[in-house]
TORPA-959036 format. One record per atom (N, C-alpha, C): residue in three letters; x, y, z; atom name. Coordinates in steps of 0.02 Angstrom, whole numbers, m for minus. Layout:
REM TORPA-959036
+------+--------+--------+--------+------+
! rest !     xx !     yy !     zz ! atom !
+------+--------+--------+--------+------+
!  ALA !      X !      Y !      Z !   CA !
...
+------+--------+--------+--------+------+
//
This chain:
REM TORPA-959036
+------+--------+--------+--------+------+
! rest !     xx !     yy !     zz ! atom !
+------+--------+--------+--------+------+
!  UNK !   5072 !   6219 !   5323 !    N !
!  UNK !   5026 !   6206 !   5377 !   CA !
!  UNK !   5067 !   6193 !   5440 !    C !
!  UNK !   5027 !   6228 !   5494 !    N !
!  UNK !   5078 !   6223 !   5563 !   CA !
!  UNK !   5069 !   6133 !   5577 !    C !
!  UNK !   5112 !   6126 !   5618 !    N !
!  UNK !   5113 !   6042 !   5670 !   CA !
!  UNK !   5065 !   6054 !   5725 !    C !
!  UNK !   5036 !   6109 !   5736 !    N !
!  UNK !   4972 !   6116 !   5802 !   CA !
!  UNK !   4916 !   6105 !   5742 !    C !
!  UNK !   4908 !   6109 !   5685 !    N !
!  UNK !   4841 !   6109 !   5640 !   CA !
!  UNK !   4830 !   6034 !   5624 !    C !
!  UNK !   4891 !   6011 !   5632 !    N !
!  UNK !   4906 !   5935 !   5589 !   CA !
!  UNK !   4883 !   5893 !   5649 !    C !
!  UNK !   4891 !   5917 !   5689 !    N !
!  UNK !   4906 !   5860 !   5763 !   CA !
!  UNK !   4842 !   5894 !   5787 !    C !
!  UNK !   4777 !   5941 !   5771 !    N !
!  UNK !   4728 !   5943 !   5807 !   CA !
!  UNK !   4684 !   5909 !   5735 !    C !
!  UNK !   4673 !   5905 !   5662 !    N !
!  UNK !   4656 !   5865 !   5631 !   CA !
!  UNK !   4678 !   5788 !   5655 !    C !
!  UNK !   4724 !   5780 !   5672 !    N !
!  UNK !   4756 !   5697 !   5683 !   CA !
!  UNK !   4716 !   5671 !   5734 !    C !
!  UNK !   4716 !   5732 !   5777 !    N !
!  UNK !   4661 !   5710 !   5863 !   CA !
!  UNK !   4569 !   5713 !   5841 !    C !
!  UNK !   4563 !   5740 !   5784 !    N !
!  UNK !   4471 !   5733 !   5776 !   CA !
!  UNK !   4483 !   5673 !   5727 !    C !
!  UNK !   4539 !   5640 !   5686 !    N !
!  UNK !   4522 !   5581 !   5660 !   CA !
!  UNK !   4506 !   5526 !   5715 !    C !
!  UNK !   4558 !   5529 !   5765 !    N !
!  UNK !   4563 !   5479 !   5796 !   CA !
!  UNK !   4522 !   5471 !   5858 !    C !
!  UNK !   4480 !   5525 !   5880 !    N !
!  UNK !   4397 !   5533 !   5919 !   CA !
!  UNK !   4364 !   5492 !   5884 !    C !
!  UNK !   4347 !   5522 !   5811 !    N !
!  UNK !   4294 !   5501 !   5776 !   CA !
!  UNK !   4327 !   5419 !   5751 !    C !
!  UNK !   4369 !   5396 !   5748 !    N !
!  UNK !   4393 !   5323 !   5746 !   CA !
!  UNK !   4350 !   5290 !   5806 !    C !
!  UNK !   4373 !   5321 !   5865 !    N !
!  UNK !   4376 !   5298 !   5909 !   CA !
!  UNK !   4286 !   5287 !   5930 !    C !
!  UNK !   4256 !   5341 !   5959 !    N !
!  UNK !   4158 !   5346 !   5915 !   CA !
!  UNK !   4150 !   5272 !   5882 !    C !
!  UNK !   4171 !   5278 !   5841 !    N !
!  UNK !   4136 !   5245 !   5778 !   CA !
!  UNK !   4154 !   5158 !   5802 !    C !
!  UNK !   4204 !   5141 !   5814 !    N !
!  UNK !   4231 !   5081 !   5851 !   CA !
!  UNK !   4178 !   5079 !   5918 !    C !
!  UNK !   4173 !   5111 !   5951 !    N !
!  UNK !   4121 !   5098 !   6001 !   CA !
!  UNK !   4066 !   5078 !   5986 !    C !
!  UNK !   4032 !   5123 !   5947 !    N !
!  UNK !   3977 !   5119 !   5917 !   CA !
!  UNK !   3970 !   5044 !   5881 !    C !
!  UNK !   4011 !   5028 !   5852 !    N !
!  UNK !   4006 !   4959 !   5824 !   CA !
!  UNK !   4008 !   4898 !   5888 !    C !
!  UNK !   4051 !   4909 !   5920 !    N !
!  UNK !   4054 !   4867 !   5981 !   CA !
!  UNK !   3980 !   4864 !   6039 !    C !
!  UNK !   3953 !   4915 !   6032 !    N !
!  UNK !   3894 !   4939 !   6056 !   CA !
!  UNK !   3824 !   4903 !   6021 !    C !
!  UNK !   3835 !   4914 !   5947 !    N !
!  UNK !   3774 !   4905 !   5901 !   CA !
!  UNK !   3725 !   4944 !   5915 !    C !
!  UNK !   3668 !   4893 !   5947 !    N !
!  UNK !   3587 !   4922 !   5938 !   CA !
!  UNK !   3599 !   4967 !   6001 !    C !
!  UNK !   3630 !   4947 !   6057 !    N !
!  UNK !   3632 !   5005 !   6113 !   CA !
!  UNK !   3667 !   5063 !   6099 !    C !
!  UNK !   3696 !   5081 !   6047 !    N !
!  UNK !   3733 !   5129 !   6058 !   CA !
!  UNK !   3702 !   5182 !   6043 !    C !
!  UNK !   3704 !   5234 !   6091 !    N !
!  UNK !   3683 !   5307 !   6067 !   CA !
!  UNK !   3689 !   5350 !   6004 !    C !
!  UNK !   3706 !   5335 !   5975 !    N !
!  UNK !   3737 !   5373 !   5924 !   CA !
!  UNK !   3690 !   5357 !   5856 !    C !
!  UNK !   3661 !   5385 !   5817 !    N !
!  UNK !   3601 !   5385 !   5781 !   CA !
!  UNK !   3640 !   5374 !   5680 !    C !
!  UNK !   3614 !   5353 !   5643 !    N !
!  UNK !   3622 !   5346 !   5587 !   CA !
!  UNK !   3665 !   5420 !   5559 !    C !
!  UNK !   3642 !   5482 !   5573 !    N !
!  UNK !   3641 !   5542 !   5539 !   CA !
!  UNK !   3727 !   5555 !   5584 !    C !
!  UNK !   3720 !   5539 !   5653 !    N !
!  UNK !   3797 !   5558 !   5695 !   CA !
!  UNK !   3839 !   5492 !   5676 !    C !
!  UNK !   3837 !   5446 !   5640 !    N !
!  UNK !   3858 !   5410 !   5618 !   CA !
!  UNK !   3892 !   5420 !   5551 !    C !
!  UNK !   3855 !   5452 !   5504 !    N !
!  UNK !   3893 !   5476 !   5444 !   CA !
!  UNK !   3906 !   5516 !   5442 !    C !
!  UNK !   3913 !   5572 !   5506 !    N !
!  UNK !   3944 !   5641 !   5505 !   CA !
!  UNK !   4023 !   5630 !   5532 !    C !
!  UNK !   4013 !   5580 !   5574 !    N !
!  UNK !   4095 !   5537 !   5579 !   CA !
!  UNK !   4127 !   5524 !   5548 !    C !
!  UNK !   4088 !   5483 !   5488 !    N !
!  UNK !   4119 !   5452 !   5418 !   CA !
!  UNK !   4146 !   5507 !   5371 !    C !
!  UNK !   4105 !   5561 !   5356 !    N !
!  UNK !   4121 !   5620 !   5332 !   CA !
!  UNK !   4175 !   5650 !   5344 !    C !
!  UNK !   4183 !   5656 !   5406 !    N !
!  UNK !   4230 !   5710 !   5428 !   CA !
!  UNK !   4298 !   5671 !   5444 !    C !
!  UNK !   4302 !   5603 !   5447 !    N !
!  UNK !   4367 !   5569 !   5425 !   CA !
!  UNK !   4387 !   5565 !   5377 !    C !
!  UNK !   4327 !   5579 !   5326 !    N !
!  UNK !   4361 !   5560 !   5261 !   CA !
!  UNK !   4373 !   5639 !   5258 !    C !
!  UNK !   4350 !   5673 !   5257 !    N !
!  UNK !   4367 !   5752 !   5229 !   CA !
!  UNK !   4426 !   5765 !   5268 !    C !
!  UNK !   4432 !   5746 !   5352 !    N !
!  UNK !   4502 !   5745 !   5380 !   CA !
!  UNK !   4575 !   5710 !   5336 !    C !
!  UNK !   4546 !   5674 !   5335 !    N !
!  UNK !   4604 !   5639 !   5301 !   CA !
!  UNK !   4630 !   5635 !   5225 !    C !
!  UNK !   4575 !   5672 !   5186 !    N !
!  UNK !   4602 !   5694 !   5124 !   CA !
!  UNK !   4636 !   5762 !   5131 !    C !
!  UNK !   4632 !   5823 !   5178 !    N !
!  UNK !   4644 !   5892 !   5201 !   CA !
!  UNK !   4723 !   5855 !   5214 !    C !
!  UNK !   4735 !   5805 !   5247 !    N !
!  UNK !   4807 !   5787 !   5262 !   CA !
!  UNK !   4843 !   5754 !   5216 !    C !
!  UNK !   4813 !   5711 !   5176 !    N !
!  UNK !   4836 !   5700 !   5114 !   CA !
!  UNK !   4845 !   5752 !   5062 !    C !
!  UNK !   4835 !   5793 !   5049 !    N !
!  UNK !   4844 !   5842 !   4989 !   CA !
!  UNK !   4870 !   5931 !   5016 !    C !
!  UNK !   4888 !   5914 !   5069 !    N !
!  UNK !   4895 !   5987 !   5111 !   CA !
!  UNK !   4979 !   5983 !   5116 !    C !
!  UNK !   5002 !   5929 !   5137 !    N !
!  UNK !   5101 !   5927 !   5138 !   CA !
!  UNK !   5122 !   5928 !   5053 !    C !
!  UNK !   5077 !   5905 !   5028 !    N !
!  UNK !   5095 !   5903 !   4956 !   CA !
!  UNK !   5105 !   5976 !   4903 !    C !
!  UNK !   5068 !   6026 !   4930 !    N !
!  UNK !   5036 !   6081 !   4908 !   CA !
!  UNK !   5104 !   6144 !   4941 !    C !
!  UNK !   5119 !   6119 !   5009 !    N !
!  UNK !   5159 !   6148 !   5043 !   CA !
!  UNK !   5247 !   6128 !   5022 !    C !
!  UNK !   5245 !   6081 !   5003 !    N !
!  UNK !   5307 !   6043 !   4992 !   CA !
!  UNK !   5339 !   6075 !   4922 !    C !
!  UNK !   5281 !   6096 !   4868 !    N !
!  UNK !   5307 !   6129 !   4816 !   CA !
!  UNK !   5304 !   6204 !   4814 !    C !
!  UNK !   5291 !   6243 !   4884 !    N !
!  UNK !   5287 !   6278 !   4901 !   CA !
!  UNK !   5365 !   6321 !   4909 !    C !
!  UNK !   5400 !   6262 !   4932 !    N !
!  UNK !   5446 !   6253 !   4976 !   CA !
!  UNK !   5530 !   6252 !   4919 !    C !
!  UNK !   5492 !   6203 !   4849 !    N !
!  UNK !   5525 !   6196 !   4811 !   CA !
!  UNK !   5540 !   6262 !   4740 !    C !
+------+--------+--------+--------+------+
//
């Protein structure tokens, strides 16, 4: 996997970190609705398992 794929996954974890921290700091005002709320949650976790198991896959690639 390139370092531009890794580092534009790294930048939608850390949006959607960042979202989601607002949103909590926000609470009842915050724009952001139940359904855009767990599409955040989703896609960090699916981000961040894609980075967990992707250097690993490549690494024995390598070997």
């Amino acid at each position: 996997m390139t370092t531009s794929i890794q580092s534009l996954r790294s930048k939608s974890i850390r949006q959607a970190k960042l979202k989601l921290d607002q949103h909590r700091v926000l609470g009842v005002k915050s724009p952001l609705n139940i359904f855009e709320v767990a599409d955040l949650l989703d896609s960090i976790r699916f981000t961040e398992e894609k980075l967990n198991t992707e250097p690993h896959g490549f690494a024995l690639i390598l070997n």
